[in-house]
C-alpha positions in Angstrom: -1.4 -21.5 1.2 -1.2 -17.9 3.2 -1.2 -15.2 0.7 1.4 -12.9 1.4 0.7 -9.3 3.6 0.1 -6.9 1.1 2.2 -3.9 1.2 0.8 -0.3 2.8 1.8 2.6 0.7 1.5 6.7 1.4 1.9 9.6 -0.5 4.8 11.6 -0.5 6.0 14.2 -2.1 7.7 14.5 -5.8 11.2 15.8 -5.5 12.2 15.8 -8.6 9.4 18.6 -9.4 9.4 19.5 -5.6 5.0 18.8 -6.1 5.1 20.8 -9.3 4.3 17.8 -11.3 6.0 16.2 -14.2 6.4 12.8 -15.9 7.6 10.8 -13.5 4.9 11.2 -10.7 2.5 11.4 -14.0 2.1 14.9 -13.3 0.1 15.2 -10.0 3.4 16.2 -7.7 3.0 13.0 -5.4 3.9 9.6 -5.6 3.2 6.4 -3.7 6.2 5.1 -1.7 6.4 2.4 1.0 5.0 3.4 4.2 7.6 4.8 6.3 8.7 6.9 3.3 12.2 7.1 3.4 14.6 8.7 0.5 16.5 7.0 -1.7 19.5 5.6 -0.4 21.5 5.9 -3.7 20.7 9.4 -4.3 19.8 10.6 -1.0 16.4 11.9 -2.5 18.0 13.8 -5.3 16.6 11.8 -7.8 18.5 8.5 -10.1 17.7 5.5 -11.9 17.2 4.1 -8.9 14.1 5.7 -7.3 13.1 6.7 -10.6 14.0 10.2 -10.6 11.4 11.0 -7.7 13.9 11.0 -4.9 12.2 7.9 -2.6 12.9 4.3 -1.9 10.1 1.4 -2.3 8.0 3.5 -5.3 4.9 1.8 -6.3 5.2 0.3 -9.5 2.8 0.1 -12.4 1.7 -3.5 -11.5 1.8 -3.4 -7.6 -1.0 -4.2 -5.7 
């Protein structure tokens, strides 16, 4: 069995704290966000439940590889 392509991710930039830090980039201002970054399309990169509150779509999650 082919093991599926693993996912590239970059840094981008916290909006909610606009790189200030705070709890939901775990306070370093940045988070990692599938590579191209693009804003949430719920929110428009102000920040919901969606993108969880950091203003980008495809966030790297706890358990992602």
């Amino acid at each position: 069995m082919e093991t599926p392509p693993s996912k590239c991710y970059e840094k981008a930039r916290c909006n909610h704290c606009e790189g200030a830090g705070c709890i939901y980039c775990d306070k370093t201002g940045y988070v990692l966000v599938q590579a191209p970054a693009c804003k949430c399309r719920h929110c428009e990169g102000d920040g919901c439940i969606y993108c969880g509150f950091t203003g980008w779509a495809g966030l790297k999650g706890k358990y992602d590889e």
